[in-house]
DSSP file (Angstrom, degrees, kcal/mol; ACC not computed):
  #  RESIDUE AA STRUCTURE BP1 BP2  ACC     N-H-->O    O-->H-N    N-H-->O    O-->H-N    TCO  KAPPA ALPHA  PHI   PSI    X-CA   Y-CA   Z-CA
    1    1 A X              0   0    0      0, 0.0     2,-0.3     0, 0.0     0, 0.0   0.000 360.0 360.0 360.0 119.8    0.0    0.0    0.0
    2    2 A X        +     0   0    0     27,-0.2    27,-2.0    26,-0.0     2,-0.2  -0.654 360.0 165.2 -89.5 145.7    1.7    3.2   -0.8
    3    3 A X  E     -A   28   0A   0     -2,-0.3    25,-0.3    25,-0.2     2,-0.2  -0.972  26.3-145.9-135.8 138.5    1.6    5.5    2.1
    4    4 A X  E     -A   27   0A   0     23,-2.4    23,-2.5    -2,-0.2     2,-0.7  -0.872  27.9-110.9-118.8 158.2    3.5    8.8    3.0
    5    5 A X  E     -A   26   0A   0     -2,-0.2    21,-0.2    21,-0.2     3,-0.1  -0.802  27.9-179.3 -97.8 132.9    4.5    9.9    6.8
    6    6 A X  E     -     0   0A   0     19,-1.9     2,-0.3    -2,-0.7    20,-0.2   0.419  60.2 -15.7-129.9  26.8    3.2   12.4    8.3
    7    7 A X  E     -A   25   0A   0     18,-1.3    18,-1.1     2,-0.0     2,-0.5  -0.877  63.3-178.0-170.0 156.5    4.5   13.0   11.6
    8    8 A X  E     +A   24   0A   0     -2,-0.3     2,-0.4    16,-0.2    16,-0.2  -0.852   8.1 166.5-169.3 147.8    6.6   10.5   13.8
    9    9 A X  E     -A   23   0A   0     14,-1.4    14,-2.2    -2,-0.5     2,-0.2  -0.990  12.0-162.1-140.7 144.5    7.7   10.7   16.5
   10   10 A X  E     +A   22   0A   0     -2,-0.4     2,-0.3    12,-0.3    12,-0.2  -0.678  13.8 159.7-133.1-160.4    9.5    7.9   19.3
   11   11 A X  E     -A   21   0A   0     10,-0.7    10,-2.2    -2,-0.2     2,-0.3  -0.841  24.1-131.6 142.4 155.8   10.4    7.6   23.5
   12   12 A X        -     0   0    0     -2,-0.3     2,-0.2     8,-0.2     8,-0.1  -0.866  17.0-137.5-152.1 130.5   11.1    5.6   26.1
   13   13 A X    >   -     0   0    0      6,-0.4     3,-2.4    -2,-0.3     6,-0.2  -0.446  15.8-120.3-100.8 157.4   10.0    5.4   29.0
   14   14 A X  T 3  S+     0   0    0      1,-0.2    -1,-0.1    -2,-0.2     3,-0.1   0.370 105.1  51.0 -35.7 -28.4   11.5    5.0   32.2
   15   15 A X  T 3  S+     0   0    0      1,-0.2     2,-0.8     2,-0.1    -1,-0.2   0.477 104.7  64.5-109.4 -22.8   10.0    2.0   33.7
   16   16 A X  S X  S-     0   0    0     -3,-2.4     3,-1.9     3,-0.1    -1,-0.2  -0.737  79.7-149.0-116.2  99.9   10.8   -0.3   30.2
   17   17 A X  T 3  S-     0   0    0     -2,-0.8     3,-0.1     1,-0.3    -4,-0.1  -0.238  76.7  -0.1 -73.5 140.7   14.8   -0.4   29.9
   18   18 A X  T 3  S+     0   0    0      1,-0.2     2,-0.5    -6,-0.1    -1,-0.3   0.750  98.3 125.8  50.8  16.2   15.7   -0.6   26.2
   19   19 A X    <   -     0   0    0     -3,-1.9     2,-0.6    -6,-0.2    -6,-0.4  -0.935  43.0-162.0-111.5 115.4   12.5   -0.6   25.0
   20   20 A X        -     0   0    0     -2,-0.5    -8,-0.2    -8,-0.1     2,-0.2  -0.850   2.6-167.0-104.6 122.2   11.5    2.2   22.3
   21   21 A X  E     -A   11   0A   0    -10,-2.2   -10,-0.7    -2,-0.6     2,-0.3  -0.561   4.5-162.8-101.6 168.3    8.3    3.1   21.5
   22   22 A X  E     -A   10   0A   0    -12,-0.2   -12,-0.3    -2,-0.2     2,-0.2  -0.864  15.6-146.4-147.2 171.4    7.2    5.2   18.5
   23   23 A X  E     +A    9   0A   0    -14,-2.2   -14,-1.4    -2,-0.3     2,-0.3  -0.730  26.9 175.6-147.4  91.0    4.1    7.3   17.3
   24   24 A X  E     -A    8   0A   0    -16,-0.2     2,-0.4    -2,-0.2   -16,-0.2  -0.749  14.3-169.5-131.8 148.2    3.5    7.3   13.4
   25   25 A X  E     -A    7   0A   0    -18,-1.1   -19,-1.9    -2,-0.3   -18,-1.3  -0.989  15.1-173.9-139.8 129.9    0.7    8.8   11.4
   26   26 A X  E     -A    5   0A   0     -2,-0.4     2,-0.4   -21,-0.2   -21,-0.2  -0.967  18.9-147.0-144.9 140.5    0.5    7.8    8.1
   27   27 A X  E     -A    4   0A   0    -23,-2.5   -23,-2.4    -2,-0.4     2,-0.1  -0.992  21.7-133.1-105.9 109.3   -1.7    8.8    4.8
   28   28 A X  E     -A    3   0A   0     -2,-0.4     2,-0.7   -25,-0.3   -25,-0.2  -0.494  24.8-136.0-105.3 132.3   -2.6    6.2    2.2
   29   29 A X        -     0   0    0    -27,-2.0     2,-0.6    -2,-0.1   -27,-0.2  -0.726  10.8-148.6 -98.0 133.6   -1.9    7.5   -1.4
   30   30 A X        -     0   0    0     -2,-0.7     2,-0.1     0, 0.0   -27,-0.0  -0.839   8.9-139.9-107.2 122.8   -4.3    7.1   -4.2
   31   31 A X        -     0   0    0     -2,-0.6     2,-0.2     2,-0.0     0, 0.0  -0.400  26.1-127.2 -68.5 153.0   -3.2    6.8   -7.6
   32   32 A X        -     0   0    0     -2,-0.1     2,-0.3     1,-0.0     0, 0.0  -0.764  24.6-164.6-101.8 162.0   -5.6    8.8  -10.0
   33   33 A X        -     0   0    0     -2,-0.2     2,-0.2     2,-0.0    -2,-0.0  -0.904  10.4-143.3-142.6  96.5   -7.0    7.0  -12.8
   34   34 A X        -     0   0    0     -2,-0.3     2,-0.5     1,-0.1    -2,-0.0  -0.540  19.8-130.8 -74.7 136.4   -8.7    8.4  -15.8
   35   35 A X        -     0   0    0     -2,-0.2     2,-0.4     1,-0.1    -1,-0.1  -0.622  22.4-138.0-104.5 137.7  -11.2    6.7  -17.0
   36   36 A X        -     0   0    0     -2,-0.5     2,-0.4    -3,-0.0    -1,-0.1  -0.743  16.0-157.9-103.2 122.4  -10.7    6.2  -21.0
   37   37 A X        -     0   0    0     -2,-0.4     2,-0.4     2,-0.0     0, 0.0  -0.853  12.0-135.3-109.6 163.0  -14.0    6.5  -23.6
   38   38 A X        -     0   0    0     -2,-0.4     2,-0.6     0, 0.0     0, 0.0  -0.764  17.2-135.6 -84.4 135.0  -14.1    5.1  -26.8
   39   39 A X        -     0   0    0     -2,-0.4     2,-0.3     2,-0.0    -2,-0.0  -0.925   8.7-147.6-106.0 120.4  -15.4    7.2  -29.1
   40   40 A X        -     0   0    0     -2,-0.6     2,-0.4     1,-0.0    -3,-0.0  -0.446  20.3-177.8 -96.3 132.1  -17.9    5.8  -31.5
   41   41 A X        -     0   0    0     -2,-0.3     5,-0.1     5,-0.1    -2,-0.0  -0.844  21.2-128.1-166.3 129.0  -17.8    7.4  -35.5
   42   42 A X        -     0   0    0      3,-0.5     3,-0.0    -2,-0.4    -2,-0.0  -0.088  10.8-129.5 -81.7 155.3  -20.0    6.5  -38.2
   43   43 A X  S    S+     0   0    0      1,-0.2     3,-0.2    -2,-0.0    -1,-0.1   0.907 109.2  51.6 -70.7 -25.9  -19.0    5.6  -41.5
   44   44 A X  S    S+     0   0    0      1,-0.2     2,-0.4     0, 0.0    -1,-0.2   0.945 120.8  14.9 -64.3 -52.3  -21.2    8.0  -42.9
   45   45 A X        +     0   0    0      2,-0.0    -3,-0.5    -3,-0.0     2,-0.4  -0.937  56.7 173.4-138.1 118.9  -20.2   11.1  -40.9
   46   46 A X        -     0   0    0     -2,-0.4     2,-0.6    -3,-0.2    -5,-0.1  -0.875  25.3-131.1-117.7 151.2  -17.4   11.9  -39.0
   47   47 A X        -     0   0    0     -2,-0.4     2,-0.2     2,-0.0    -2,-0.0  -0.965  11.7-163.3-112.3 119.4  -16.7   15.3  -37.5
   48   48 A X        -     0   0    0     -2,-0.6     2,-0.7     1,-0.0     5,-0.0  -0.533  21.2-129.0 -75.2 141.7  -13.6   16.9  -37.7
   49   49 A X        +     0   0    0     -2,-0.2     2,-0.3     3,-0.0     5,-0.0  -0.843  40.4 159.8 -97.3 125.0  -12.9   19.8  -35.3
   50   50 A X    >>  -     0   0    0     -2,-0.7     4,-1.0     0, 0.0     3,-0.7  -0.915  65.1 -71.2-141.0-176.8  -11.7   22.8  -37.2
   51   51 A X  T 34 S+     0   0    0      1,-0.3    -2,-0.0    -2,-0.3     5,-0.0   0.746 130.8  51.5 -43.8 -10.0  -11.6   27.1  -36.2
   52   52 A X  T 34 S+     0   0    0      1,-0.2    -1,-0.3     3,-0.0     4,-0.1   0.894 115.6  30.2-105.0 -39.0  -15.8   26.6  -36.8
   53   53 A X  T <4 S+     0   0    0     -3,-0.7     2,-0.3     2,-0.1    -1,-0.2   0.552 103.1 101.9-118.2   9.0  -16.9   24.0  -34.9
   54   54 A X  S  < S-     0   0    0     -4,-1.0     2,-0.2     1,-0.1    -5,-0.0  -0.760  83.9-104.9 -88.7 158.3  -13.6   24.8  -31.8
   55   55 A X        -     0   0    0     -2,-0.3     2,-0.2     1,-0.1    -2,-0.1  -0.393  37.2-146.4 -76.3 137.7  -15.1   26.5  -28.9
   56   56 A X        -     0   0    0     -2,-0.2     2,-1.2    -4,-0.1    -1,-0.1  -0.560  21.2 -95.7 -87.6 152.3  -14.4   30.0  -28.8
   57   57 A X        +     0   0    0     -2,-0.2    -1,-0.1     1,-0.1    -2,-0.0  -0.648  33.2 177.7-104.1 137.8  -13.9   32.0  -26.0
   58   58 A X        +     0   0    0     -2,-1.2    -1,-0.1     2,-0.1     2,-0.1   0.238  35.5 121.4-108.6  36.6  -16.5   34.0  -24.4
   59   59 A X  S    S-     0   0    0      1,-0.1     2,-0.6     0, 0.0    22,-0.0  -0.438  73.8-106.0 -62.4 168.6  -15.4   35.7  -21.5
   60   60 A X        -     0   0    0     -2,-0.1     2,-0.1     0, 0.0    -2,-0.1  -0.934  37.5-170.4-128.7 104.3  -15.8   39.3  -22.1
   61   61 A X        -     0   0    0     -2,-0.6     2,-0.2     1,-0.1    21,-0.2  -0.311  18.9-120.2 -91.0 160.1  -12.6   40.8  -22.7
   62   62 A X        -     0   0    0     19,-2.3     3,-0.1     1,-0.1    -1,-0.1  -0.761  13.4-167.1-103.7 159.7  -12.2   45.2  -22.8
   63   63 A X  S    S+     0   0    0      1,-0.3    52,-3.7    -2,-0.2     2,-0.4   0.608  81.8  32.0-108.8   0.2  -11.2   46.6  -25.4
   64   64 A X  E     -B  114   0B   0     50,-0.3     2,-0.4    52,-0.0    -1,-0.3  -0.975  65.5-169.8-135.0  98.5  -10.7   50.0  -23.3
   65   65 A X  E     -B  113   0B   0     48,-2.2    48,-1.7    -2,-0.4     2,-0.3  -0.862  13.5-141.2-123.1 149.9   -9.7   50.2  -19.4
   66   66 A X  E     -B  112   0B   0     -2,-0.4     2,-0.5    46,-0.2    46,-0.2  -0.672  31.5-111.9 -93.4 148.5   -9.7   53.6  -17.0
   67   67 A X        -     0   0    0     44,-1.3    43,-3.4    -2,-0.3     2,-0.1  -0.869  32.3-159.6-103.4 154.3   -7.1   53.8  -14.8
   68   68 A X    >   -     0   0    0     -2,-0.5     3,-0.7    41,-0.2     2,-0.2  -0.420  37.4 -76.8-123.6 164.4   -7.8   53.5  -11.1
   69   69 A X  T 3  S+     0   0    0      1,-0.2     3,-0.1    -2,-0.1    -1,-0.1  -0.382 117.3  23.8 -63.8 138.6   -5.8   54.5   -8.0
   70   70 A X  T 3  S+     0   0    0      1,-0.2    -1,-0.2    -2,-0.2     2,-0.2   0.871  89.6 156.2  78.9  14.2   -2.9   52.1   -7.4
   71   71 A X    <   +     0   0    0     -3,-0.7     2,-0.2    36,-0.1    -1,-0.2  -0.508  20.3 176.2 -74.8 150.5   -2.8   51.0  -10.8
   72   72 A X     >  -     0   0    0     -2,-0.2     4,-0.8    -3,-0.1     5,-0.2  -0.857  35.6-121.2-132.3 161.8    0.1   49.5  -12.4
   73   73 A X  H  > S+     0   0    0     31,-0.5     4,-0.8    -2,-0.2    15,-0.1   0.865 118.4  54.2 -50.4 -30.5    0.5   48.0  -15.9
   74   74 A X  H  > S+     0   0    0      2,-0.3     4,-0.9     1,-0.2    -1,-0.1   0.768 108.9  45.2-109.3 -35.0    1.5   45.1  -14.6
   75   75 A X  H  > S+     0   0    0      1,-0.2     4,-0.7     2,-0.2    -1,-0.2   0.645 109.4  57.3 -90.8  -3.0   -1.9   44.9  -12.3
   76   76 A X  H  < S+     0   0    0     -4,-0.8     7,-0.4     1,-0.1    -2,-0.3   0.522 112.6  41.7 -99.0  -9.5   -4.4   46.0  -15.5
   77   77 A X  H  < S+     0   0    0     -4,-0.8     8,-2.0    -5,-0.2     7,-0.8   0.687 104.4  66.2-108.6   7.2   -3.0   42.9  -17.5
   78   78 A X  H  < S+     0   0    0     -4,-0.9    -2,-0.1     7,-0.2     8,-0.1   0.846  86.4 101.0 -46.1 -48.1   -3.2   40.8  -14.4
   79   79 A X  S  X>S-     0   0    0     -4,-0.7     5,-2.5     5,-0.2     6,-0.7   0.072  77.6-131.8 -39.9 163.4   -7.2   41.1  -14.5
   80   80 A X  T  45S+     0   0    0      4,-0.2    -1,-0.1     3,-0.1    -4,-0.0   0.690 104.7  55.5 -87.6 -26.6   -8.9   38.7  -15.7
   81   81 A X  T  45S+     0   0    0    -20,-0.1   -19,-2.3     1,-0.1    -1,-0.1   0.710 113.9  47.2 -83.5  -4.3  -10.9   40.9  -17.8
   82   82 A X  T  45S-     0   0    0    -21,-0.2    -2,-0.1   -19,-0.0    -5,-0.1   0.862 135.8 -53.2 -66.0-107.7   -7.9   42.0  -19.2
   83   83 A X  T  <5 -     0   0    0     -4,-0.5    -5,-0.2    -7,-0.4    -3,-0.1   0.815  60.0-129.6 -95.4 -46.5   -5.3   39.2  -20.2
   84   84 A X  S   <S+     0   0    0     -5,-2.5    -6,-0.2    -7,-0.8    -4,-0.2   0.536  84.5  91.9  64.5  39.5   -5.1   37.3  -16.7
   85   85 A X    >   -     0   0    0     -8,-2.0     3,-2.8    -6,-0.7     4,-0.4  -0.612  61.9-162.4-165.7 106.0   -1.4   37.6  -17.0
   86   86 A X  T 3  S+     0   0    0      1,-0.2    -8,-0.2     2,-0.2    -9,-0.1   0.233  89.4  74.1 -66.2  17.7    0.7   40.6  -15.4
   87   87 A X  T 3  S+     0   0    0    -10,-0.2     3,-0.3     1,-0.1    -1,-0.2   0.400  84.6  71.6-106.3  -7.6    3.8   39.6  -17.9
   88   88 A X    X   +     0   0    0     -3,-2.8     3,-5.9   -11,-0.2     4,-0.4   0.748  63.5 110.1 -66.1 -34.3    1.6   41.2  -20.8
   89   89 A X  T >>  +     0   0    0     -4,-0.4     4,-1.9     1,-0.3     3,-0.6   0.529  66.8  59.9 -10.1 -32.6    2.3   44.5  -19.4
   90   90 A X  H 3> S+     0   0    0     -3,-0.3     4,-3.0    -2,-0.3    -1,-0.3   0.841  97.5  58.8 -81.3 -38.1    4.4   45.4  -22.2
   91   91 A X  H <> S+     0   0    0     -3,-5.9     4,-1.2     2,-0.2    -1,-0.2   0.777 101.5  48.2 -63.5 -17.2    1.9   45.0  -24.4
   92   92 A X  H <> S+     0   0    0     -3,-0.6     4,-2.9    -4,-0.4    -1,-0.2   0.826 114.8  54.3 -79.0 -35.4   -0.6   47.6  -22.8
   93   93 A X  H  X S+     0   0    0     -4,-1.9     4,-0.5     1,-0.2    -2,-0.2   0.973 105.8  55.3 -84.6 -39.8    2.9   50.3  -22.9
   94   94 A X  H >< S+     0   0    0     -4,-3.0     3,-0.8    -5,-0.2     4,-0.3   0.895 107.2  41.6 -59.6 -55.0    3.2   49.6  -26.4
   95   95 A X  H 3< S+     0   0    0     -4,-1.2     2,-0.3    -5,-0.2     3,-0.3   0.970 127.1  35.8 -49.0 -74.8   -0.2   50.6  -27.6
   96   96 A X  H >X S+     0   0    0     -4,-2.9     4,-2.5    18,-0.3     3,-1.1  -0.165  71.9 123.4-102.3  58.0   -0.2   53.7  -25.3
   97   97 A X  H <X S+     0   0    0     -3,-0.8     4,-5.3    -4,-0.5    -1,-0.2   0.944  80.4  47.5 -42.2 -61.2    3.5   54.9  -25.3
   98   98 A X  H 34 S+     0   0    0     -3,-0.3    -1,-0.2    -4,-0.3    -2,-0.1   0.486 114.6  47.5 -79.1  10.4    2.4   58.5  -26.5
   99   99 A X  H <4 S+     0   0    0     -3,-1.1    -1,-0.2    -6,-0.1    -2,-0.2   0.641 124.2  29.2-104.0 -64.1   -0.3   58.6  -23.9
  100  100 A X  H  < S-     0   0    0     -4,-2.5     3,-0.2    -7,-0.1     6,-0.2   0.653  97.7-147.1 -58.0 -27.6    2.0   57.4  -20.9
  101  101 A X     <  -     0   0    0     -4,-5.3     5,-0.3     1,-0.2    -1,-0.1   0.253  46.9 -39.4  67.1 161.4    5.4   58.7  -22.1
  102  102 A X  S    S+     0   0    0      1,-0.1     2,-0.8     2,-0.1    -1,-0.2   0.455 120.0  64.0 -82.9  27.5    8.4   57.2  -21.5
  103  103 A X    >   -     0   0    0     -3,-0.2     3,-5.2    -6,-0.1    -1,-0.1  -0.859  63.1-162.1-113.0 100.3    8.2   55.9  -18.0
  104  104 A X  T 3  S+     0   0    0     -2,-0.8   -31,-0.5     1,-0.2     3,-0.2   0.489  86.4  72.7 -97.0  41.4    5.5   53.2  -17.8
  105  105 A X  T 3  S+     0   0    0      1,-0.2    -1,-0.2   -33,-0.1     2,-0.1   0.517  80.5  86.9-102.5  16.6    5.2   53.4  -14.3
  106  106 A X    <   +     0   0    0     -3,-5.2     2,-0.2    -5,-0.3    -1,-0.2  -0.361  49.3 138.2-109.6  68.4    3.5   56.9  -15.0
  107  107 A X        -     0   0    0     -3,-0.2     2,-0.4   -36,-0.1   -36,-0.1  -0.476  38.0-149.9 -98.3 145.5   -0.4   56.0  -15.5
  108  108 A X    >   -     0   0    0     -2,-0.2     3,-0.9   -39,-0.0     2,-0.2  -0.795  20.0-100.6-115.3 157.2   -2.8   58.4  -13.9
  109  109 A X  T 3  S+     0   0    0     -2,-0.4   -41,-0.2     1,-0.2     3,-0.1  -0.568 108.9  31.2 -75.6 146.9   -5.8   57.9  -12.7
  110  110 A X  T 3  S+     0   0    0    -43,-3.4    -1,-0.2     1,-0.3   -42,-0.1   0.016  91.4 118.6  93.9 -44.0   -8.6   59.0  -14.7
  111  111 A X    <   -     0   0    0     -3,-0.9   -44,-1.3   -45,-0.1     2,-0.5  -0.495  60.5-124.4 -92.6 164.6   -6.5   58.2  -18.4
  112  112 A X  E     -B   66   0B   0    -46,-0.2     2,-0.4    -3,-0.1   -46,-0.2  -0.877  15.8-149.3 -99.0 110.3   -7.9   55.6  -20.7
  113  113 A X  E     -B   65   0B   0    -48,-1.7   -48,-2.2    -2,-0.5     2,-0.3  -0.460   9.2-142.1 -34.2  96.0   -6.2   53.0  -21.7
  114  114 A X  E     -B   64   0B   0     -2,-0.4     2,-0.8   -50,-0.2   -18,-0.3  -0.614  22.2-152.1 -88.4 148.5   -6.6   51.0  -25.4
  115  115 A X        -     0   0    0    -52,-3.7     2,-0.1    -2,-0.3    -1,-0.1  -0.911  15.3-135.8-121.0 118.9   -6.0   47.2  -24.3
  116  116 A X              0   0    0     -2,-0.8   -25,-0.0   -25,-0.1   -52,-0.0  -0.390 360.0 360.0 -80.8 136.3   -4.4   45.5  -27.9
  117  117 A X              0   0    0     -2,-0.1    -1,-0.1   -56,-0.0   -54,-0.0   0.137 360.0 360.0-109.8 360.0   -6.3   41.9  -28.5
């Protein structure tokens, strides 16, 4: 049975010479198992997945963001409604360089932002 420790601990107590006693707590691991389907396709019609029939996504991205107090680039392409990734940043200063100038740690509150898809 695979098992992992998690705590142990041993003693001995006074009254039993050379005798060690222990205290072990132990977790039983379960392997995960994915369960495999067959997929059944008829001689007549089989479906191919192409750009039409793959699912698109429809979160609802902006195409436009205000800046807020305490904003950063780095925490408007964190959102989710943004990208959901603060390593885009660059992309936000690229698009509004000539609004931000060149330090883009100088967004104000109040300017609008175009956020590049």
């Amino acid at each position: 049975m695979p098992v992992t420790i998690r705590s142990f601990s041993y003693y001995e107590e006074a009254d039993a010479v050379g005798d060690v006693y222990y205290d072990l707590a132990l977790k039983e691991y379960v392997f995960v198992e994915f369960k495999r389907i067959r997929t059944i396709e008829t001689a007549v019609d089989s479906v191919e997945l192409t750009s039409e029939t793959a699912r698109t996504d429809d979160s609802e991205k902006v195409g436009d963001y205000v800046v807020i107090t305490n904003d950063s680039l780095f925490k408007i392409a964190a959102r989710s409604s943004v990208y959901g990734d603060g390593d885009r940043w660059r992309e936000i200063y690229d698009a509004n360089k000539a609004l931000i100038g060149a330090n883009p740690n100088a967004i104000k509150p109040g300017q609008t932002l175009v956020i590049p898809r």
